[in-house]
C-alpha positions in Angstrom: 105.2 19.1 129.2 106.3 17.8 125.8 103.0 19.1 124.2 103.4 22.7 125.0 107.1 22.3 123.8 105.5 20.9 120.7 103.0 23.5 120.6 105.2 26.3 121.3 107.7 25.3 119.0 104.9 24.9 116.4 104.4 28.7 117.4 107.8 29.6 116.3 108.0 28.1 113.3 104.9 29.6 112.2 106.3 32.9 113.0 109.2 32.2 111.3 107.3 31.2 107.8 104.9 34.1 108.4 108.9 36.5 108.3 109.9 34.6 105.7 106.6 35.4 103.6 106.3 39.0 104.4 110.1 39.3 103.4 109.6 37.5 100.4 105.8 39.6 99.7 108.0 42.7 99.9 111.1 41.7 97.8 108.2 40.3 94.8 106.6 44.1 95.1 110.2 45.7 94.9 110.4 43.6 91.6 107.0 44.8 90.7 108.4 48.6 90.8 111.3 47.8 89.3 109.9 46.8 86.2 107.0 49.2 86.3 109.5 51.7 86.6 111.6 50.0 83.6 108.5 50.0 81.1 108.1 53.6 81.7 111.4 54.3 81.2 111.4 52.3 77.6 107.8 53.7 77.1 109.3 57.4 77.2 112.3 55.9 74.9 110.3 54.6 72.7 107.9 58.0 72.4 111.1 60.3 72.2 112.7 58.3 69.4 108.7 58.2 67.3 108.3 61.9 68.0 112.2 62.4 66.2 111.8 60.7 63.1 108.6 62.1 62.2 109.7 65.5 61.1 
């Protein structure tokens, strides 16, 4: 009896690192648009302002 409590509890705490991971996979690829979205923003900026001071 104690090794399919150890086994089933080795189970859940596998499932619980794989949650964890996904959760954590998903916040690192919100980042990821974030900061894509942030360098086109500054890349737009940056054109705009070039395009103005050359006339």
């Amino acid at each position: 009896m104690d090794s399919q409590k150890a086994s089933f509890q080795a189970g859940e705490t596998k499932g619980q690192a794989q949650e964890k991971a996904s959760g954590m996979m998903e916040k690192a690829g919100n980042i990821a648009q974030s900061v894509k979205d942030s360098i086109q923003d500054v890349s737009h900026y940056l054109l705009l302002l070039f395009l103005s001071h050359r006339s």
